[in-house]
N, C-alpha and C positions, 0 to 999 in steps of 0.2 A: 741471264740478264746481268747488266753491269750491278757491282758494289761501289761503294764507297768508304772507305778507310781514314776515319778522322784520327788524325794525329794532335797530342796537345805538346808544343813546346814553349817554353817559358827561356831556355838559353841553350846557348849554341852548342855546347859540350853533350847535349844530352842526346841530340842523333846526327854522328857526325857524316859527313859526305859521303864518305865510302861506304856507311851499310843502306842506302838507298839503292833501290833497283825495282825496275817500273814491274809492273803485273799487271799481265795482261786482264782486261775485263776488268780491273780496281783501277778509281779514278778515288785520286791522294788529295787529301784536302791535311793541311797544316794549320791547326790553329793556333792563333797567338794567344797563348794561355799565359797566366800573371796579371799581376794587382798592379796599381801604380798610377798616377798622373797623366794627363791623355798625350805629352807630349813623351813619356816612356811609351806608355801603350803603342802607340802609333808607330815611335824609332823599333818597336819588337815586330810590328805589324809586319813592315818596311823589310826588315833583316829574315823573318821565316814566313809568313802568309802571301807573299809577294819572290820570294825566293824560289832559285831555281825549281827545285823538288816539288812545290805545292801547283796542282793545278789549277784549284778552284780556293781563293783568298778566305780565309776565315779570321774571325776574331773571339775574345769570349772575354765577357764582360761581365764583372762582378760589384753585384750593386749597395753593399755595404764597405767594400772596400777601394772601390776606383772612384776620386776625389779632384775635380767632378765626374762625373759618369759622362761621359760620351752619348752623344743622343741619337738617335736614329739618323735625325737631320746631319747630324758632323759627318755621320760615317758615310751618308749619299755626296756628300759633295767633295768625299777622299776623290782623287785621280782616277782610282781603282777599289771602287767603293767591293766591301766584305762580299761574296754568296752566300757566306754561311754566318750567322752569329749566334753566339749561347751566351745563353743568362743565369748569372749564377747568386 
C-alpha cells in the first residue's frame, strides 16, 4: 500500500531542490512548519506546501504562538485550501 512521508519545513535552505526525488508508492506531503502572523504563515504556505515538491499542501499550526491563529474557516477559503493540518 501507498505511504506517505510528512516533511516539516519552515525555510528554504533546509531541503534544497536537488535532494528531492519522487518514490515510488510514497506520496510527499510538505508541511509548512513555523510560527508567525498568518500573513508569514501563509507567504511559507505559498513558497513550500504549494511548491513544486509537495503533492498534497499541508500547514501546521501552532496555537500559543501564531498571533492570530488561523481558523479552519481562513484555511477553506485559501485558493488551495491545506489536506493536511497539525496542531501544535
Amino acid at each position: 500500500p501507498r505511504k506517505i512521508l510528512v516533511v516539516h519545513q519552515f525555510l528554504s535552505i533546509m531541503i534544497p531542490d536537488e535532494k528531492f526525488r519522487p518514490v515510488p508508492e510514497v506520496d510527499l506531503v510538505i508541511d509548512c512548519d513555523g510560527w508567525g502572523p498568518p500573513q508569514a504563515k501563509l507567504a511559507d504556505y505559498s513558497q513550500f506546501s504549494l511548491g513544486p515538491h509537495s503533492e498534497f499542501p499541508a500547514i501546521k499550526l501552532f496555537f500559543d504562538w501564531d498571533t492570530p491563529l488561523l481558523t479552519p474557516i481562513d484555511l477553506m477559503r485559501l485558493s488551495y485550501p491545506p489536506k493536511y493540518v497539525v496542531y501544535q
